[in-house]
N, C-alpha and C positions, 0 to 999 in steps of 0.2 A: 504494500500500500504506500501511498506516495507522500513523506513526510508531512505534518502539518507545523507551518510556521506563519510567522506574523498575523498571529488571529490570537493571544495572549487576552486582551481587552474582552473579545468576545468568549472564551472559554470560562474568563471570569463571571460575565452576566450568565451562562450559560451554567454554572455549578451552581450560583446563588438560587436559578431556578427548584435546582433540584434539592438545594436546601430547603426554600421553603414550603415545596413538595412534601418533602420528607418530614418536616417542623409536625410542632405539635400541632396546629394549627392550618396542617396543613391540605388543601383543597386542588381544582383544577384548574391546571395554564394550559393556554393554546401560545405558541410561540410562532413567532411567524421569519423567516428565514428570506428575504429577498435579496436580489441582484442580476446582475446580468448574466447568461448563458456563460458558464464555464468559470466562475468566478469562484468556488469551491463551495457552495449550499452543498452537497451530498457529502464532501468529505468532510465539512465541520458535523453535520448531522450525523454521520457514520462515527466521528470521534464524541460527541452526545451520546450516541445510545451505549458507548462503548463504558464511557461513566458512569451513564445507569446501572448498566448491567453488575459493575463492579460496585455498586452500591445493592445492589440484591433486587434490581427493580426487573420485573417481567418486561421485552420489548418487543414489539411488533412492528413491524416494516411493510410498508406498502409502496407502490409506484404508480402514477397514469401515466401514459405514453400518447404518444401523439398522433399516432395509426389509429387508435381505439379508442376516439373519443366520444364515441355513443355505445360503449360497454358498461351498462348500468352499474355502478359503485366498483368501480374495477379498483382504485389503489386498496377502499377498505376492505375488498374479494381478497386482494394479495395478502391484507394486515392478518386476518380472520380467519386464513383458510384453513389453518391446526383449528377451529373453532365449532366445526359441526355448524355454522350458518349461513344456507341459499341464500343471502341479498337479493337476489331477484325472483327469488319463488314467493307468488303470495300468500302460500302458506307459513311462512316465515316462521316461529316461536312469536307468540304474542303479535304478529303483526297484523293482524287481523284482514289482514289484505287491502290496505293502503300504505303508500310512501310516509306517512306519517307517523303512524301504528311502528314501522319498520324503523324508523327513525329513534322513536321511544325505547324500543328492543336494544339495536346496538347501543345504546347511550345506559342500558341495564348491564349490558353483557361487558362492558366495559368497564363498572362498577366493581361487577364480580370476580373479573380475571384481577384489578388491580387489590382486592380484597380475600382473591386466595390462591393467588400466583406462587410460586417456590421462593419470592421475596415478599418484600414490603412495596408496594406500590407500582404503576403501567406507565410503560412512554410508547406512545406511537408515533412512528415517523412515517408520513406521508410526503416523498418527493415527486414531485415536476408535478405541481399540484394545478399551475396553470393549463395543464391540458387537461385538467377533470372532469367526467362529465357530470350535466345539470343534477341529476340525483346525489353525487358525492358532494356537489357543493352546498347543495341544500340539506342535509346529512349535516355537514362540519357546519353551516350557519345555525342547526337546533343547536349543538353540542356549545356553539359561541354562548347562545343567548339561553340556554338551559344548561350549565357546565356540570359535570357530574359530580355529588359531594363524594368523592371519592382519590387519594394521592394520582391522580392523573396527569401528566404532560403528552399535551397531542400539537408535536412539533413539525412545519409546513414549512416546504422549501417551493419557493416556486421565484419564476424570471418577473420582477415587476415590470416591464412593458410587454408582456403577453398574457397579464392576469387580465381575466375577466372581469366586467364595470361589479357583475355580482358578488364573486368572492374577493374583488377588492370593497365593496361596499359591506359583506360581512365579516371582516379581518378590522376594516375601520369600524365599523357601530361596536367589535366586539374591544377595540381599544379605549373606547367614552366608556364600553360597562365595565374595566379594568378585568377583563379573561383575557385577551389578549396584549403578549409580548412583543414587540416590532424589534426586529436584528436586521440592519441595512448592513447587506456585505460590499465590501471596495478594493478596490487593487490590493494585491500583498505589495510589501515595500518591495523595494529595488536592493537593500544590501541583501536581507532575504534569500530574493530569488539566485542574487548571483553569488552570494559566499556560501550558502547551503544547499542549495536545490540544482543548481548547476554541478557542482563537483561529484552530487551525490547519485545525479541520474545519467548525467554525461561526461564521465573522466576524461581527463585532457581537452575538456573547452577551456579557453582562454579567458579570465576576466572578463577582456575590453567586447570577447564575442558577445558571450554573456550579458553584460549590458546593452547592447544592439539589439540583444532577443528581446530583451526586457523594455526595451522602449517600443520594438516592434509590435509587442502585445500587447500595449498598456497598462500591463500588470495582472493581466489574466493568466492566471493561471493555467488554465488548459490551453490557450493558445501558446503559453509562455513554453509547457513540456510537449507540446507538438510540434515546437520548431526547435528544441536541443532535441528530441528523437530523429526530427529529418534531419538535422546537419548530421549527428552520430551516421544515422542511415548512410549518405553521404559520402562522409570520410571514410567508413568502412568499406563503401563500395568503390573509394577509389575516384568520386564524384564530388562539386560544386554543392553545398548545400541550396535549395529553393529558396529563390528571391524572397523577401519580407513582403512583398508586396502581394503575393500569391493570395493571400486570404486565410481563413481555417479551414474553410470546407477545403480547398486544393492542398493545404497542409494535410489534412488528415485524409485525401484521397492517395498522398504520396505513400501512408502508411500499406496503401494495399497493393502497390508496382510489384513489389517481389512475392507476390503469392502465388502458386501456381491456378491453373484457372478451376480445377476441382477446388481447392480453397475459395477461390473467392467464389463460387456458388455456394459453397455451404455459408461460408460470412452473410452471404444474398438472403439466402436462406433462413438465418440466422436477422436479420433486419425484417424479413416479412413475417415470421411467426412472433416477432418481438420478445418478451421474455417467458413465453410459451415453446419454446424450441426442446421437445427432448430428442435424444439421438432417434428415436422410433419413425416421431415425423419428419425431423432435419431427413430422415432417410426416404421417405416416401415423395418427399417435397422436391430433393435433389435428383431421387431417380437413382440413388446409388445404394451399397446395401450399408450396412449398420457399421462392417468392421471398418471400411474405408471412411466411412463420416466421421468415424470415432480417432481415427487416423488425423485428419482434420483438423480436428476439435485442438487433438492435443498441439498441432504446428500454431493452429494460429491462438491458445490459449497461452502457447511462448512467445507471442510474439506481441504479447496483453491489449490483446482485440478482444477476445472475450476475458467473460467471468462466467464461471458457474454459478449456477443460484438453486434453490431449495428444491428437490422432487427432482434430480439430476437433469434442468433444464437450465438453458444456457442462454446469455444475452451479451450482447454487443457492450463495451466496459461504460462506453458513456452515451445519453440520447441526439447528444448532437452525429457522434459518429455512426447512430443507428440512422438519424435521418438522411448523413451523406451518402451513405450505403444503400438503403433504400433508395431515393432518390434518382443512385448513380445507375442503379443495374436496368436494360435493357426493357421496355414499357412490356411488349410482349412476355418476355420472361417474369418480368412482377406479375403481369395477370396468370399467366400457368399457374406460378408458386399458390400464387392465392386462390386457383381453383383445387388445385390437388389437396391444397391444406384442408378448406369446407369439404371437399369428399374425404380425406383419412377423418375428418373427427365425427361425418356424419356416420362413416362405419364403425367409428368408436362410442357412438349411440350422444354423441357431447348433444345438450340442447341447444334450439335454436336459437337464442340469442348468442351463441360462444360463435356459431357459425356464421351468423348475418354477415359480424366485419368481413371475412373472406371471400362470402359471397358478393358482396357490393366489391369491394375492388377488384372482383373479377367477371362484374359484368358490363358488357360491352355491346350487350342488345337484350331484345325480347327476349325472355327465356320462363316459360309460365313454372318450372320448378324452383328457381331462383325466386321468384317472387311468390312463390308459396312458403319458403323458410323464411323472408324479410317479414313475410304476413305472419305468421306462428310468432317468430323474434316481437313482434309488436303487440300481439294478442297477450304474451306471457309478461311483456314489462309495462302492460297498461296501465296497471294500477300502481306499480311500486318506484316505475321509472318512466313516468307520458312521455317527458321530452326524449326519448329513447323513442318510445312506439311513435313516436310523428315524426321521428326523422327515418324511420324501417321505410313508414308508409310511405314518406315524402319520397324515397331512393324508388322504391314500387312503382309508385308515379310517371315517377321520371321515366322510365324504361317499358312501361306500358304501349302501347302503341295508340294513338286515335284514329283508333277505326269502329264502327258500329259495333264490331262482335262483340269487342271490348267494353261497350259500355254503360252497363252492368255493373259491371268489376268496378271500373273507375269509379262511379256513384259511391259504391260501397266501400271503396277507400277512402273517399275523398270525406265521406262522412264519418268515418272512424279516426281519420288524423286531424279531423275539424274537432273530436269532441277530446282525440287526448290534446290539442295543441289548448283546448281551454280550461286543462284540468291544470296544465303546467304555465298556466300563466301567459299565454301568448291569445287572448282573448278579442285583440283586432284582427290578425293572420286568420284563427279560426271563423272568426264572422263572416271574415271574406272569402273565406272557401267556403262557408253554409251558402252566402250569395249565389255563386257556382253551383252547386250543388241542386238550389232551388231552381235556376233559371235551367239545368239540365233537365228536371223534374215535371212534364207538362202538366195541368187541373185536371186535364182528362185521366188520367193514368191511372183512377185509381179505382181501379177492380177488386183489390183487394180491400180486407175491410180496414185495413193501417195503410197507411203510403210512405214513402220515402219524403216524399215530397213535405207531409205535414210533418216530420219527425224531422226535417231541415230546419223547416219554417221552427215548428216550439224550439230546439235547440237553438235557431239564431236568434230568437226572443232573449231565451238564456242569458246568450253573450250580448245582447242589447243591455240584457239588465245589470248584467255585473260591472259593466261600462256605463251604469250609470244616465244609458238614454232610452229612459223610461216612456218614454214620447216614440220614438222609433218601434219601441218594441211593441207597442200598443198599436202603431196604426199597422206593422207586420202582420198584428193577431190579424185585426179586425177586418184588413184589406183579404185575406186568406180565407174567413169567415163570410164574407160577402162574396165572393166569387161564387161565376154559373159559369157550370154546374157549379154547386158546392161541395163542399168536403161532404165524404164518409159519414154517419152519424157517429162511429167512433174516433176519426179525425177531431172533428167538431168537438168530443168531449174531450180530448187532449190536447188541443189549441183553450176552449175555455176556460182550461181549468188553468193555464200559463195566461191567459189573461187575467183571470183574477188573482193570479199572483203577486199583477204589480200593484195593490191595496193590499196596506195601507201606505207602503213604502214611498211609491210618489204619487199617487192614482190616490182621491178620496173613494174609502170604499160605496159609497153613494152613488159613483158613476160606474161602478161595475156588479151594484148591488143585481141588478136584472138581468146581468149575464152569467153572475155567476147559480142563480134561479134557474134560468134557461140551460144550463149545463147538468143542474142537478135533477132536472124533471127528464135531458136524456140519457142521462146514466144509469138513472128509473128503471125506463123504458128499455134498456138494454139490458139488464138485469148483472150491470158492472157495480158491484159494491166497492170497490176499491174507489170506483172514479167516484161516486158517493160520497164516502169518505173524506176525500181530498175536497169535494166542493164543502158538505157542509166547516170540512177544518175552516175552511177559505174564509168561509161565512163567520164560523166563531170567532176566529182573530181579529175579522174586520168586525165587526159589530161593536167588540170587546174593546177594540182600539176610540170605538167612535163615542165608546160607552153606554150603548144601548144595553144593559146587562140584561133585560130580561130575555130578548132576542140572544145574546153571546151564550147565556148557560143555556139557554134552549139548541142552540146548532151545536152548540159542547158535545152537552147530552148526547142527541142524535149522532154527532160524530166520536163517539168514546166508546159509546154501543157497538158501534159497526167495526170501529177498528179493534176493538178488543175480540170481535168472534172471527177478525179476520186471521189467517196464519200466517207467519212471516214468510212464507213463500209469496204469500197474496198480493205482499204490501211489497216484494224485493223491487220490485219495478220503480214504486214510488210510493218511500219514505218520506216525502218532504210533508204530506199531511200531518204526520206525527210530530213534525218540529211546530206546525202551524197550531196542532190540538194543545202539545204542550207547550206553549206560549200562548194560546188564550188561556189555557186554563192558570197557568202562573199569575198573568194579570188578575185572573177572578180570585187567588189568592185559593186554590186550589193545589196547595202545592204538593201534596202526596201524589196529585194523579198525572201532576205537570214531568213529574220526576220519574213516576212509573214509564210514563209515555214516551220521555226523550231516553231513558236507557232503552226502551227495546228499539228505539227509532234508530239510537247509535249502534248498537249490534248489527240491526239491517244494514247501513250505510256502508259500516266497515265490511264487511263480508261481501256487500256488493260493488264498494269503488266507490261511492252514491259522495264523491269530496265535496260536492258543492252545498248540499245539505247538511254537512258535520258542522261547520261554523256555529248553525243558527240551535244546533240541535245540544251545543258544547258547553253553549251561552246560555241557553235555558235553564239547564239543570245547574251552571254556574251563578243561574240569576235564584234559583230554588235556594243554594247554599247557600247565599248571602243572605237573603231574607230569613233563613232558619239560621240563622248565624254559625257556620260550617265555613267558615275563609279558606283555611290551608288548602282544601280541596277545592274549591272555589277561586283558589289563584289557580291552581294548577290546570284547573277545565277551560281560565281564560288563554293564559298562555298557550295551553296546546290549539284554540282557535287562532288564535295569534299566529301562529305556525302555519297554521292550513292556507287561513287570509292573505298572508303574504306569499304565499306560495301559488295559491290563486289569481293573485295580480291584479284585483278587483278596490281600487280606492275607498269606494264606499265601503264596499263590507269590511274593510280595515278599519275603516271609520268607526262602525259600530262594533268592531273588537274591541278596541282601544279604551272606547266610550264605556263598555261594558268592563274592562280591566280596569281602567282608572277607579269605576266605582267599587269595587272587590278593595284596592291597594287603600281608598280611603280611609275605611275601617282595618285593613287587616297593617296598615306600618303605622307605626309610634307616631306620636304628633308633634306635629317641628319638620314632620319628614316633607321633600317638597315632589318626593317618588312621583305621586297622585294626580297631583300639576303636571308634571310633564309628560306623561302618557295622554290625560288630557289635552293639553294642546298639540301634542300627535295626533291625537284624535281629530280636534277642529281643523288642523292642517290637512289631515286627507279626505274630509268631506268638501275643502272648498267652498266655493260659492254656493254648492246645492243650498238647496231650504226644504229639502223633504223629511220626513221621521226621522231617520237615521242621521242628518247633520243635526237637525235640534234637540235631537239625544246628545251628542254629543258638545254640543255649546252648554248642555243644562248640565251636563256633569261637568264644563269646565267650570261652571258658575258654583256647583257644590265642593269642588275638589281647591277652590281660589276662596271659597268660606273657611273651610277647614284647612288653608292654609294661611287665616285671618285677613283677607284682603276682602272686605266687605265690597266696595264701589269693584273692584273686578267681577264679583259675583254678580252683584245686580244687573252689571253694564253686557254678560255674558246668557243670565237668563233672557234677558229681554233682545238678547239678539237671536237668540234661538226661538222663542216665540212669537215673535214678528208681529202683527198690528193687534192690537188688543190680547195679546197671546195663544190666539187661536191657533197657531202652529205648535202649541203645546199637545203631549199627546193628552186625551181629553180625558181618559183613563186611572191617569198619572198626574192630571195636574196639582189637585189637590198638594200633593206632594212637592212638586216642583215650586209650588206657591210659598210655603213655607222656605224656601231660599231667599224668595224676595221679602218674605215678611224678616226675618232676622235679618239679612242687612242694611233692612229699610231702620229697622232699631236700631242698630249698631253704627249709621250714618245721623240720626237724626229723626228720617222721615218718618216721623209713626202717623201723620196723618195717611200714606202710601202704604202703610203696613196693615192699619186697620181696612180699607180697603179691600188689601189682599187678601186679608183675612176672613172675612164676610164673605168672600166669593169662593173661598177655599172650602168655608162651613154648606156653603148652599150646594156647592157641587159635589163636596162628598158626601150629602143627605143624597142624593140622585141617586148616586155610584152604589150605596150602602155596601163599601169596602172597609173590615175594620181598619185595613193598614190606612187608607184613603183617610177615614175619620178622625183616625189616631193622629195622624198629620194634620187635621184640619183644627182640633182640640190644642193640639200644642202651637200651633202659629195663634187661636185666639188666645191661650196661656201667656203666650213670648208679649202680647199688645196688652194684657192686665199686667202682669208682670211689671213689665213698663210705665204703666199710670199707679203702682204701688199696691196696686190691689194681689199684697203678697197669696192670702186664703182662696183665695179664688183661683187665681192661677195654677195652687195646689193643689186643689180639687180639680181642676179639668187635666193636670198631669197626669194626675191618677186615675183618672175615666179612660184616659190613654191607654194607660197601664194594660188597665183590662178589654181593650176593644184587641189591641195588639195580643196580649195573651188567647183571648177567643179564639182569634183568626191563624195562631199560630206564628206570626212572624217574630221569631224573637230578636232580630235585630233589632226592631224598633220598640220592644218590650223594654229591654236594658236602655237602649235612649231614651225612654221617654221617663225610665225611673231614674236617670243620672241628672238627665234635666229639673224635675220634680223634687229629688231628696231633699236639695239645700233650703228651696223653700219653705217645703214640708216640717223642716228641723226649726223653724221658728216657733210652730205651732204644736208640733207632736212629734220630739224628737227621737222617739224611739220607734216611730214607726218611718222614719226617717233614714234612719243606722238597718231597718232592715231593708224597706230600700235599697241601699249601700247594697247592701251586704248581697242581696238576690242579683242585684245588676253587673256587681263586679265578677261575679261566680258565672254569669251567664255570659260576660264577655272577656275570661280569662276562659273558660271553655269551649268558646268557638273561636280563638285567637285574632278577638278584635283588639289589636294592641292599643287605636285611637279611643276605645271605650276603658280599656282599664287605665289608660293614662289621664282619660279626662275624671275616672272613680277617684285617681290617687290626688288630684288636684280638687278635687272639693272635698275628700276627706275630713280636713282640717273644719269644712263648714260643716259638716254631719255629725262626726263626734265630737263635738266641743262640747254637746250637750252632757248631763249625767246618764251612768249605763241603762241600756232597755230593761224592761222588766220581763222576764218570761212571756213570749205569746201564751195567751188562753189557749187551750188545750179544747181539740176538735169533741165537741158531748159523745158518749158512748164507748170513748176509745180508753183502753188499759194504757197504763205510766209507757209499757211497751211496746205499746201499738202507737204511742204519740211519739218516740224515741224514733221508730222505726219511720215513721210516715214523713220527721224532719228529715234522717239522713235520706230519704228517697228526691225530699224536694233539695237538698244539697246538693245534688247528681250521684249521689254513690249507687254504684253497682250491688246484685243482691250479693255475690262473692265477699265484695269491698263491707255492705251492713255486718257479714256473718263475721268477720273479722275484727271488725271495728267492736263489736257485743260479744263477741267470743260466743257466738253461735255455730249451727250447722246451716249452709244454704237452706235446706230442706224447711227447718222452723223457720227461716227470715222467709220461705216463701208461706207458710200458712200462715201467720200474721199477716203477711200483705194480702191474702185469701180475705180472712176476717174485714181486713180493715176497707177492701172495696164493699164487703158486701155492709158492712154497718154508714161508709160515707156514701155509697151510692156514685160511685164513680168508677171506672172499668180498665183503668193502665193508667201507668207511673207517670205518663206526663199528666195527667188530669189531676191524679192527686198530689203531683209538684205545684199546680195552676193552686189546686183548692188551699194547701199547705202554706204558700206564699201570701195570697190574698189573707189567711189569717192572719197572717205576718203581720202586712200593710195595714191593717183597720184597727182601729181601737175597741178595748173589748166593750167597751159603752154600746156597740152601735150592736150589739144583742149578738148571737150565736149566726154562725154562718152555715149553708146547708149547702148540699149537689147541686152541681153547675150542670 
């Protein structure tokens, strides 16, 4: 190996890594290795892992190359391959068959290798990481923005002017989250090269030569020992060493003058299979048998062309000298190799995606068996790797011939790399081939009871809508809808039901109220429950949005029936009603069945690819855990939409990620933290100018996330940009709620004559809504306007009315908020039901890891107990010393395990008292008698004996 000198400075940063790696403290770095081709990234990285490893660390090694850059996660294939994991099979371990899912897996499996490797901790090194393909980059960008808590370095060498805008943009975001390390590599010095590296590689050069090389190359290193190798070459042969002037690629093509020509086809050879070459195929590829390639092998592994590498396969020593190799040999002859290669591995049973690469660089016409393995190759990395399957199809394409027999075929490719090119993000490309696609597509065509035609058309609605041209997508429906003849009666119900899609999003559902009616009366008629299903979801959501609740639980109902006797085969097609049911139902504060609804809608989606529906479906049951106050897991479901969304490529729906995260990080980071805010204004930054739901969600959590970061006048000046003229762009739903922003800054600036106002219309609109969460909000903004005019008692009691509307309804996030709000007041009056207060709220928001709620418990503390201590709660009538013992630690949260421990009991006995003590309270599970247990709490015992709720 070729000494390593003047890199001192970097081998320093480079061990401190692994200090702090290895620290107590210590977590995952992504180190990122840049420079120009040939500058030494693989040899410093090669002396990295060589570190670890003498530190006890487990290392893995991977490579992309630059022939195969549509081989689905091919360097972390190389890293993994001791690992037992397909990357590209969608059945993956836990990947539930999406790129996402798969994504989660390796960022686990990484955990585990660096947590029970034969050492302490993992380094993997990924080189020429600039030629990675889309799935490896988007892989290393979760792993940036999700790092695994686990001793990991995942160290990246790649050429900064051939990095990708992508993984240069996630190397830099992962620099602002402080996971990644930046090492900019630069010439080796000049005394260096010529008083070490010179003597040591090429005895008897001369100084003064020496330095000529060394200006010659600018201090590159590989170019620097590919020209002392040609001069040596050279002088040995009695020759002129080559001009400086020659280049690298003609330096390093000098390396190959003295091979004989069976050498330099296996070297050829050796450049076409890349670092897949074992002597089996180098033999099949060259035409020669094993013992003479192996003959080869060893001339030109003396002559350090090659290297061997793991599974006795062999690769060209460096990628520049692979590409000049490749490059150089004979076009014809490159496409032989690369036919012979796809025939040895398709007799070796390799699947289609190993075989596409070979196939495409060696096709040179129509060939319908070639484009039936690029078709397979694309069919099998749809889900794990699109940008893979639309570049299969896109090569298919290519080589198809336009002629009538054809097309068929074409159609059906054309719409299968329209819909992976919109799973990976290339969402204008796709639209414009669904374009194509429909204008191939004549109205008459359609004999069958589906058409191609209407499955372009809905699909480029799709990409209408994720791009945000809500207007486009809408007169596509309805222009397709109107056409004579008309659609199919089941066309018809699959265009309607992608028109009522876009309600409530930019479409008031009012204007598509009668279509989505008319959709639902021919699904009837058809006797399609599924399409049912989806319209009444349509219906619940929108209604639910618009706030009509008696109409929302009525299409619920109806749609929760249907989709509940439906089987998930029924619904594989389309899951998106399920995100739609469970999000009206969440809104109705329905949150057990909102939660039932989106796990099995996520089961579907994964198992079927269904990415565009995971977002919405991620965020639901994310938006469930917050309101049940469940954070940790509720960051985690927004994040992983986070992931999807950007991978998606869809601004808005980023928008409403963001919008949906920022509000999760509110309550779950400390307070002081400015986290919440800046997801936030990512948020409002990717919705843009729009003004539909999903930007005014997003302006109203920057106005909540800029409260809770104390800047009143940003809150108010951000609610009212997102609700637009009289607020009506608020969702109407939700206002209630959102009202309550304006009324506390309106206090908190002054304006309490704008506060009472607000307040008034918060109380009237949540009597409409009869949501307890809606009320509970509407209680505590008129609380915040008494509060404010001094009226301490009063204020106390409508916190407390809070208390219990929130508790009813189940939300315990705004349970604990409205009893942190209320206590300090409350301790004026009744300080011991004050201190319980306290006491339930901080218990409720140290258990669902709202750190802003126990931070804001520990800061009015000092106002709640300053009074004298509580006296014992009155004790529930009917119950034994033991059964009241038992009935607090239930409303404490403890577990029946946690009671039998606590009393030095058996579970067995903590469970018949709890037997007894529902059937004497009249109550039927632990949370209801935590509800009844608490509300003893809270009341004073004056106000008589308290019975079942």
């Amino acid at each position: 190996m070729t000494p390593l000198v003047s890199r001192a400075a970097e081998l320093e940063f480079l061990d401190s890594v692994l200090d702090r790696t290895l620290g107590e403290d210590g977590g995952c770095s992504v180190v990122d290795l840049a420079g120009t081709a040939g500058i030494g990234k693989s040899r410093l990285m090669a002396e990295f892992c060589r570190r670890a490893q003498a530190r006890g660390m487990t290392v893995l090694r991977g490579r992309a190359s630059e022939y195969e850059q549509h081989i689905p996660y091919r360097p972390f294939s190389d890293a993994l391959a001791d690992h037992d994991m397909e990357l590209t099979d969608p059945g993956a371990e836990d990947a539930r068959g999406d790129r996402f899912g798969l994504q989660r897996s390796i960022a686990k499996l990484l955990v585990r290798i660096a947590r029970s490797g034969p050492g302490t901790g993992l380094v993997v090194a990924l080189d020429d990481l600039h030629w990675a393909d889309p799935a490896s980059l988007e892989l290393l960008d979760h792993v940036v923005r999700h790092p695994p808590n686990a001793p990991v370095v995942i160290v990246v060498a790649r050429r900064d002017r051939q990095t990708t805008a992508s993984l240069d943009a996630a190397l830099t975001r992962g620099i602002d989250l402080g996971t990644v390390l930046r090492l900019n590599l630069g010439p080796l010095a000049e005394q260096a090269c010529v008083e070490i590296l010179a003597p040591g590689l090429a005895p008897g050069t001369q100084p003064g030569r020496a330095a000529e090389l060394y200006a010659a190359s600018d201090g590159n290193p590989l170019y620097f020992l590919a020209l002392l190798q040609a001069g040596q070459a050279g002088r040995n042969a009695g020759q002129d060493a080559p001009p400086h002037s020659a280049g690298l690629g003609s330096v390093l093509l000098d390396e190959l003058t003295p091979l004989t020509p069976a050498q330099r086809r296996t070297a050829e050879a050796v450049a076409v299979l890349g670092d897949r070459g074992s002597t089996a195929l180098l033999s099949v590829v060259t035409g020669r048998d094993e013992t003479e390639v192996t003959a080869d092998l060893g001339a030109l592994t003396d002559r350090d062309l090659l290297r061997p590498g793991p599974g006795g396969r062999w690769a060209l020593r460096h990628p520049v000298l692979r590409a000049v190799v490749h490059e150089s040999t004979r076009p014809l002859e490159r496409v032989r190799m690369h036919r012979l290669a796809a025939d040895a591995l398709a007799a070796a049973g390799a699947p289609a995606g190993e075989r596409a690469h070979h196939v495409e660089q060696s096709l040179t016409g129509w060939d319908p068996h070639a484009v039936a393995v690029l078709s397979e190759a694309a069919e099998r990395s749809a889900a794990t790797a699109p940008a893979s399957s639309a570049h299969w199809l896109g090569v298919a394409l290519i080589h198809l011939p336009d002629q009538p027999q054809h097309a068929t075929l074409r159609r059906d490719l054309m719409l299968r790399r329209a819909r992976a090119l919109g799973v990976c993000g290339g969402l204008r490309e796709s639209r414009d081939l669904l374009h194509e696609v429909i204008a191939m597509s004549p109205p008459d065509e359609a004999g069958a009871p589906r058409s191609v035609r209407a499955s372009a058309v809905t699909l480029c609605a799709v990409m209408e809508r994720h791009l945000g041209r809500y207007a486009e997508a809408v007169a596509l429906l309805r222009r397709e809808l109107a056409r004579t003849p008309g659609p199919s009666d089941a066309d018809a119900v699959e265009l309607g039901l992608e028109l009522g899609s876009s309600a409530p999003h930019a479409t008031a559902y009012p204007q598509v109220r009668a279509d989505v009616a008319r959709t639902l009366d021919l699904a009837r008629s058809l006797g399609d429950e599924v399409a049912q299903a989806g319209a009444l979801a349509i219906a619940a959501l929108g209604e639910t949005y618009e706030g009509n609740m008696g109409a929302a639980r009525e299409a619920s109902d109806r749609a929760a029936a249907l989709v509940d006797a439906l089987t998930d085969h029924d619904l594989a097609g389309l899951c998106e009603p399920l995100a739609r049911l469970g999000w009206a139902e969440a809104f109705l504060e329905r949150f057990a069945d909102a939660e039932r609804h989106a796990d099995r809608g996520l089961a579907i989606a994964r198992r079927g690819g269904q990415l565009y529906v995971l977002p919405h479906l991620l965020l639901c049951k994310a938006y469930v855990h917050i309101q049940t106050l469940r954070l940790e897991t509720a960051m985690e479901l927004a994040d992983e939409a986070e992931t999807i969304a950007r991978g998606i490529g869809s601004d808005e729906l980023l928008a409403f990620v963001l919008a949906n995260k920022a509000y999760a990080q509110m309550f779950a980071l400390p307070p002081g933290g400015q986290g919440a805010l800046v997801v936030a204004e990512e948020a409002v930054a990717a919705a843009g100018a729009r003004t539909n739901w999903w930007a005014s969600i997003a302006w109203c959590v920057l106005g909540q996330a800029a409260m809770h970061a104390g800047d009143a006048q940003r809150a108010r000046a951000a609610v009212l940009r997102g609700g637009g003229e009289n607020l009506n762009a608020l969702h109407p739903s939700m206002r209630p709620l959102i009202l309550e922003t304006l009324v506390t800054s309106a206090i908190l600036t002054g304006d309490t004559d704008a506060a009472a106002t607000w307040a008034d219309r918060a109380r009237k609109e949540a009597e409409e809504l009869d949501l307890p969460s809606q009320q509970a909000s509407a209680l505590r903004s008129t609380a915040h306007c008494r509060s404010a005019a001094g009226d301490t008692a009063v204020a106390a009691e409508l916190f407390e009315e809070a208390v219990d509307r929130t508790a009813r309804g189940g939300a315990v996030l705004w349970e604990a908020f409205s009893l942190l709000l209320g206590a300090p007041l409350t301790a004026v009056g009744n300080p011991d039901r004050a201190r319980a207060m306290w006491t339930r709220a901080r218990q409720l928001a140290e258990a669902g890891g709202a750190r802003q709620l126990t931070g804001l418990a520990d800061a009015i503390h000092p106002l709640v107990h300053a009074a004298p201590p509580a006296q014992p709660p009155a004790p529930v009538p009917g119950l034994s010393a033991r059964e009241r013992e038992i009935a607090a630690l239930v409303a404490d949260g403890l577990t029946t395990p946690a009671i039998a421990a606590r009393l030095f009991l058996s579970p067995r006995t903590v469970e018949s008292h709890l037997s007894r003590i529902y059937r004497k309270t009249g109550v039927t599970s632990r949370a209801a008698l935590a509800v009844l247990q608490t509300r003893l709490e809270l009341r004073d015992t004056a106000n008589g004996p308290i019975g079942p709720t």
